[in-house]
C-alpha positions in Angstrom: 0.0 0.0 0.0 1.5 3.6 -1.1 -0.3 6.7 -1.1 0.2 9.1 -4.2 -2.9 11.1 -4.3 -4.2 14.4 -6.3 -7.1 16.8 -5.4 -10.1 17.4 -6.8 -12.9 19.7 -5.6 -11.5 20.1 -2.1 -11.7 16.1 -1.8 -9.3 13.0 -1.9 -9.6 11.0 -5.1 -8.1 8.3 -6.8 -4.8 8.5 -8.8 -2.7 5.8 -10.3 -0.8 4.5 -7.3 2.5 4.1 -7.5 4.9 1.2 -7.2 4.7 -1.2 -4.2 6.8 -0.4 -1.3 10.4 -2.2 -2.1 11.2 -5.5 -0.1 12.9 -4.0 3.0 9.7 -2.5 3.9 8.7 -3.5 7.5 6.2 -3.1 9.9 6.5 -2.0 14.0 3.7 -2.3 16.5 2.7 0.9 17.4 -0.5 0.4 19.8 -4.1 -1.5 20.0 -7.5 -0.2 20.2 -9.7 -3.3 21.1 -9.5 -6.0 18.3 -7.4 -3.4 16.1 -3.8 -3.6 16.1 -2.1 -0.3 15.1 1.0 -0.5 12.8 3.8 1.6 11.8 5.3 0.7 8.2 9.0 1.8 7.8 10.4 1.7 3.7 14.0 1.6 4.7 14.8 4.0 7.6 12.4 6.1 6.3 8.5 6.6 7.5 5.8 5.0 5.1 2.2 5.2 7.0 0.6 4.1 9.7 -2.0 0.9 10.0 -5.2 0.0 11.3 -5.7 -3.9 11.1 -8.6 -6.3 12.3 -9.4 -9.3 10.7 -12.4 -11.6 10.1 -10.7 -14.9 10.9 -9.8 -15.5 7.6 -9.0 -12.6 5.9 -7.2 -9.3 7.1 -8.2 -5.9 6.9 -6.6 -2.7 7.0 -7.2 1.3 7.0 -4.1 3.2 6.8 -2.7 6.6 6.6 0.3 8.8 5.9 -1.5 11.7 8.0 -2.3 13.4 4.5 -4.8 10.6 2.9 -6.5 7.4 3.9 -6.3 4.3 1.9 -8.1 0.8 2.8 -6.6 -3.0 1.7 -6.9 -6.5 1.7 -4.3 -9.4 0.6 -5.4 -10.1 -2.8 -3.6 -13.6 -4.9 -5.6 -12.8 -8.0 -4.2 -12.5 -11.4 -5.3 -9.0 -11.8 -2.1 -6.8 -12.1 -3.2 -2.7 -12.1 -6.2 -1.0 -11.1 -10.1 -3.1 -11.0 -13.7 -2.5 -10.6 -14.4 -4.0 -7.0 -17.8 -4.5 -5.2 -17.9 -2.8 -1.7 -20.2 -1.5 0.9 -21.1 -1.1 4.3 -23.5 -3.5 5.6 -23.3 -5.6 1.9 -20.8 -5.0 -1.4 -23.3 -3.3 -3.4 -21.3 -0.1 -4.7 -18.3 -0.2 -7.2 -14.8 1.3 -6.9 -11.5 0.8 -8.3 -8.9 -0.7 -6.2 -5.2 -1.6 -7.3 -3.4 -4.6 -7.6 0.5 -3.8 -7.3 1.9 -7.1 -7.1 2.8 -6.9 -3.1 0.1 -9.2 -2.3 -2.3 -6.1 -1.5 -5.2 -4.6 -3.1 -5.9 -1.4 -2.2 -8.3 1.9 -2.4 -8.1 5.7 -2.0 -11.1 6.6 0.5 -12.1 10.3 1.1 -13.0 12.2 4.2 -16.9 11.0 4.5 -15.5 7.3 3.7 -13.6 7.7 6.3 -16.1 8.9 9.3 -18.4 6.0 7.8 -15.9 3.6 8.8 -16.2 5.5 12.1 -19.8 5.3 12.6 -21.3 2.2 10.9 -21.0 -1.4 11.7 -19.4 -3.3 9.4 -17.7 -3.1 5.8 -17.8 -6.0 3.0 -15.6 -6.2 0.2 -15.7 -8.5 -2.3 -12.1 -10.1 -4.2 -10.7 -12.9 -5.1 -11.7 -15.2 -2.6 -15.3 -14.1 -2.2 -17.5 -11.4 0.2 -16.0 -11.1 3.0 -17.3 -9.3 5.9 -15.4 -7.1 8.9 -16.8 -5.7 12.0 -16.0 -2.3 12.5 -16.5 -2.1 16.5 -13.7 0.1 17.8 -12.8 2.0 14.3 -13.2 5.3 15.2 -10.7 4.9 18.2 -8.3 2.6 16.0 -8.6 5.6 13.5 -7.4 8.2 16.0 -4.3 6.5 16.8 -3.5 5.4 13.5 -3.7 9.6 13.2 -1.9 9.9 16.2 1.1 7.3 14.7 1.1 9.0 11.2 1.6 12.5 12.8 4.5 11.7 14.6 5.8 9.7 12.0 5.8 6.3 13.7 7.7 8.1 17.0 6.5 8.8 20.4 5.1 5.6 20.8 4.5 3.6 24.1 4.8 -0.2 23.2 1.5 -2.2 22.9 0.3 -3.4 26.0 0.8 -7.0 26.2 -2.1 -9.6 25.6 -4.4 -9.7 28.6 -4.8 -13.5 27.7 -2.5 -16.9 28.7 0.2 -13.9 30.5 2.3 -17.4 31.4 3.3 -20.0 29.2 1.4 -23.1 29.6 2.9 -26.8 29.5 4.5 -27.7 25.8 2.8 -24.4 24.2 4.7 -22.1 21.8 5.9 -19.1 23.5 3.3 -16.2 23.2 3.8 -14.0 19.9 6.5 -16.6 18.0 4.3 -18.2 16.4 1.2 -16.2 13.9 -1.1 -16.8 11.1 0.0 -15.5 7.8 -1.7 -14.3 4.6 -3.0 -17.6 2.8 -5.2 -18.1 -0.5 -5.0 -22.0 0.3 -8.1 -23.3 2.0 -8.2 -26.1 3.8 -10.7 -28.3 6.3 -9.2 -29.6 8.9 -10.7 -32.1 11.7 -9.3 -32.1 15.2 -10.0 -35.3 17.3 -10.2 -35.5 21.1 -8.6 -38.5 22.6 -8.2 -38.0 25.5 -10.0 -38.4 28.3 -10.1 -34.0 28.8 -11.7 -31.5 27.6 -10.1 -29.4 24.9 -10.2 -26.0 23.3 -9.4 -25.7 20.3 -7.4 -22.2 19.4 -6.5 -20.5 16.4 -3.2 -18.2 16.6 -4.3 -15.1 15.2 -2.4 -12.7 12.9 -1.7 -10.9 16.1 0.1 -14.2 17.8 -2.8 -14.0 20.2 -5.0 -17.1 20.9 -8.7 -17.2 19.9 -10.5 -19.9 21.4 -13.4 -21.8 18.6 -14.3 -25.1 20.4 -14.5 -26.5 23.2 -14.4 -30.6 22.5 -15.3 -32.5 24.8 -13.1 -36.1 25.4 -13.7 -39.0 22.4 -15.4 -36.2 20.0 -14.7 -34.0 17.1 -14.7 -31.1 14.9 -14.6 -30.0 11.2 -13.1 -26.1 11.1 -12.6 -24.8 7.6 -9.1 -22.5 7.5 -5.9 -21.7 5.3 -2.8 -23.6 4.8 -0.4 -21.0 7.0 -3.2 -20.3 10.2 -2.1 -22.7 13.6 -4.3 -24.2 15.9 -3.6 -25.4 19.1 -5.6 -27.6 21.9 -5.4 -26.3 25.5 -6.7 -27.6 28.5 -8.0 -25.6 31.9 -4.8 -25.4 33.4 -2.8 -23.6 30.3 -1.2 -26.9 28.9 -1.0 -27.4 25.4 -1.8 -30.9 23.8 -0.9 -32.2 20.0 1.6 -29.3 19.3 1.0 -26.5 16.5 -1.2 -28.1 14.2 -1.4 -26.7 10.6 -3.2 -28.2 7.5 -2.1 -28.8 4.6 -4.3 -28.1 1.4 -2.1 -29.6 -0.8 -2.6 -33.7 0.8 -5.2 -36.0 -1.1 -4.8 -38.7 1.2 -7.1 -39.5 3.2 -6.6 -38.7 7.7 -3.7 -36.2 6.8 -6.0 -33.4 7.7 -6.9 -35.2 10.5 -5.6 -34.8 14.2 -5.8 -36.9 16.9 -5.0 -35.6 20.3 -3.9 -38.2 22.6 -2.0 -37.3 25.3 
């Protein structure tokens, strides 16, 4: 995501956006605001914009900002290269607008001032791409939206560090340490099934893009679950007191045989 913009009429527009940021870009956490995470992206040594990001559990979503202009994004694996008619909307995609495709695995879209307030006030935004509608819940914009502000105006400086998940603060038994391991970006789809054998209840957990644990199912001992997800999101199974059972489990869209997508939690 860049932001090369022109003015027209005393409001941001659209303009042919320019190259994707080069390789060495990188990203900082900068703060949250509820389910938002708040990013500062760094081209180099030198300031980029500044990030708003929530997801849906399968997709991500971001607003961001370089204190002048707004632009919104998702990942995008299509085969569109350039700029593309796109159904969006809050509360459904029913209008069209062009976002770009610049080869860095985002597609992305100029939004102007009252864009931006109706991300504050309303309660969810749909876009539709290349792998279908997909729906976000926009609770907490309008203060993810101030500190994104806040960030771009000092440039990505002044920043206290996030405040650490309020969730699992210790380590549990044979879990990954908090924050090392994360979901990533995936256009690979996948059902997995996770099997309860043993004789304790489970939850099952999906590492979010944050590192943070989201818990989807409780299974009870000797049952299962079906959970569709994406080739690079982990799941773990955790018991009451912390512990971790069956190790980082991760499916694999690629297998046609038969129980590879299946696992069994024994111990």
């Amino acid at each position: 995501m860049t932001f090369r913009t022109r003015i027209f009429a005393g409001f941001l527009t659209l303009s042919t956006l320019g190259a994707a940021l080069p390789a060495m870009a990188q990203e900082q956490a900068y703060d949250r605001a509820g389910r938002w995470t708040i990013s500062v992206v760094y081209d180099g040594n030198r300031f980029g914009y500044c990030a708003a990001d929530i997801d849906n559990g399968k997709v991500q979503f971001r607003i961001g900002t370089d204190g002048k202009s707004w632009q919104i994004g998702v990942p995008y694996y299509g085969n569109v290269s350039g700029p593309m008619d796109v159904y969006y909307g809050f509360g459904g995609a029913a209008e069209m607008g062009t976002f770009h495709a610049e080869g860095d695995g985002w597609a992305s879209m100029m939004i102007n001032g009252d864009q931006v307030n109706a991300f504050r006030t309303l309660p969810e935004f749909s876009v539709n791409l290349d792998r279908g509608e997909q729906t976000f819940k926009l609770a907490g914009a309008a203060q993810a939206l101030d500190k994104a502000m806040e960030c771009a105006r000092n440039r990505g400086q002044k920043a206290s560090p996030p405040p650490a998940p309020q969730q699992n603060v210790t380590n549990g038994k044979n879990c990954p340490p908090f924050g090392t391991i994360r979901s990533q970006n995936s256009n690979a789809p996948v059902k997995v099934m996770f099997v309860n054998e043993s004789n304790i209840p489970l939850n099952i957990m999906w590492i979010d893009f944050n590192g943070e644990w989201k818990k989807y199912h409780t299974l009870m001992p000797h049952s299962n679950v079906v959970q569709p997800t994406y080739g690079t999101h982990p799941w773990i199974a955790v018991d009451s007191r912390g512990a971790c059972h069956g190790g980082v489990m991760y499916g694999n869209p690629a297998s046609r045989t038969e129980g590879d997508n299946m696992f069994q939690i024994w111990d």
